[in-house]
N, C-alpha and C positions, 0 to 999 in steps of 0.2 A: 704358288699359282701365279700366271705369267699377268700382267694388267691390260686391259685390255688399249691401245689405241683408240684417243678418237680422229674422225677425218677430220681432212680441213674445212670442209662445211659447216659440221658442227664446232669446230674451231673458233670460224670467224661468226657464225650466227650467235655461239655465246658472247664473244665481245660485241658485235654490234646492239644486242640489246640487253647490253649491264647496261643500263644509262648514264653513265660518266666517263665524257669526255677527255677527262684524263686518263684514262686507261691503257697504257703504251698495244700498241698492238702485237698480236703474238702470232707467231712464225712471221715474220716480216720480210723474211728472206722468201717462203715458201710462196706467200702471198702475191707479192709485188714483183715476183717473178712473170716471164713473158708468157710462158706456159701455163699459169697458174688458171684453174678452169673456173674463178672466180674472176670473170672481168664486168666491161661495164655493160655488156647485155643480158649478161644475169642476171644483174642487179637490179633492171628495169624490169625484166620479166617478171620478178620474184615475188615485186607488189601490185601484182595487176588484179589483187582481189583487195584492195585500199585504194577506193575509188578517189578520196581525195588527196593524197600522194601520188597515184598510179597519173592525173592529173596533172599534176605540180610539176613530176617529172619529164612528162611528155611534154609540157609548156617549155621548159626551159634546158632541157636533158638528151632528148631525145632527136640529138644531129648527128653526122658523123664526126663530129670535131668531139660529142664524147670519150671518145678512142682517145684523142690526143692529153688528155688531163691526166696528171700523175695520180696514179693509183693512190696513194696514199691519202692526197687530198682526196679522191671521190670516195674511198670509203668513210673516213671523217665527216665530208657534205652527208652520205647516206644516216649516217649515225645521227647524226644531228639530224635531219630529217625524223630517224625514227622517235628521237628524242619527242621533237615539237609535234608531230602528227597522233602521237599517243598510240605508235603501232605495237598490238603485242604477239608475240611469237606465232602464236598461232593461223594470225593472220594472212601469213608471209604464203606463196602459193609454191607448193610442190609440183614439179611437171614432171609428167613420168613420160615414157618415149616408149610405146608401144606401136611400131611399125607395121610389124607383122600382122597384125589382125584382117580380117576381109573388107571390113567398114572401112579403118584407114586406107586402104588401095584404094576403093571404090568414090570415099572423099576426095580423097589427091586427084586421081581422073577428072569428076565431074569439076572439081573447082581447085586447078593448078595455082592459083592466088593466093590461097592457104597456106600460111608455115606451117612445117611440121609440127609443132609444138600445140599451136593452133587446132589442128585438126586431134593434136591426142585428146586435147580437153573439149570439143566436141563430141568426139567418139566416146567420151565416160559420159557425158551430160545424156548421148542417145542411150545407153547401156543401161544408164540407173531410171532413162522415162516408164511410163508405163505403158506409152505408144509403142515400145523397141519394133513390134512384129510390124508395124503397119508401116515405121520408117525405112527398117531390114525390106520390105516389101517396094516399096516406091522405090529404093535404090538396085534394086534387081540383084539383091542378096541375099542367097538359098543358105536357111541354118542348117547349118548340120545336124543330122537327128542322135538323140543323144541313147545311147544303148543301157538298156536296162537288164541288169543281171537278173535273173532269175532263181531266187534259192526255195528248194525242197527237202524239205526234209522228211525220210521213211521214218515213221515211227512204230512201223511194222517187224516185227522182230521172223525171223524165219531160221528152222531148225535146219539142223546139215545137212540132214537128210534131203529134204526140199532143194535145199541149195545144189546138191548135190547131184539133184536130178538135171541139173543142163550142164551135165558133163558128162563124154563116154569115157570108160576105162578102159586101156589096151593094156592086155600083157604081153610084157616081152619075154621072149625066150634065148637065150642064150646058146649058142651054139658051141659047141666043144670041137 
């Protein structure tokens, strides 16, 4: 049986919260690569549900001269960070990218100020309310009605005869 691969997500989110600092980091090449889709606005996004990190960060983090610090240091800083802040995995915020949806178009319209990112996690905070109808409503967004299948079941049983009766029989004759 073949093993399964993990991504480099789960890659670098297991080293970043083994808590010790000495832990070389793994894929270093893949990581610290230019392309690598772990840079440093990920990183800030990622704890913007650790309000006092998410803080710390923005205070002192959050310029465009983060771009310029060698990857390596800033995941090191981050780590340490998570070390001292006492962040546990769970914490960290998943951002899912749900474009397509009606809300999100209808968000982006009313308030083009919005990051995308921004608006997806809006879009679930409206989804899981239990205003959804009256917010769907104020933003002049018609739900789709959702189709209900309909199953019957005869439990009527009918002889062949019966059956038989909504059908005619034709004979054919064969010509010589």
């Amino acid at each position: 049986m073949a093993q399964r691969t993990k991504s480099i997500y789960n890659i670098f989110w297991d080293w970043i919260f083994d808590k010790n600092m000495k832990t070389p980091l793994p894929e270093k090449k893949t990581l610290t690569n230019y392309k690598s889709p772990i840079h440093a606005s990920f990183l800030l996004k990622s704890f913007m549900n650790c309000p006092e990190l998410n803080s710390y960060l923005n205070k002192y983090m959050n310029t465009i001269y983060v771009m310029r610090i060698d990857k390596i240091e800033l995941f090191n800083f981050i780590k340490q960070c998570v070390i001292d802040f006492k962040i546990k995995r769970k914490d960290i915020l998943f951002i899912k990218y749900n474009r397509d949806s009606d809300i999100f178009t209808k968000i982006r319209e009313k308030n083009a100020f919005l990051k995308p990112f921004d608006i997806g996690i809006l879009s679930d905070i409206i989804n899981k309310s239990n205003e959804k109808d009256k917010i769907y409503e104020s933003l002049n967004i018609s739900k789709k009605p959702s189709i209900k299948k309909i199953k019957t079941k005869s439990s009527k049983k009918i002889s062949l005869e019966e059956f038989l009766t909504n059908f005619t029989v034709y004979e054919i004759e064969e010509s010589s």
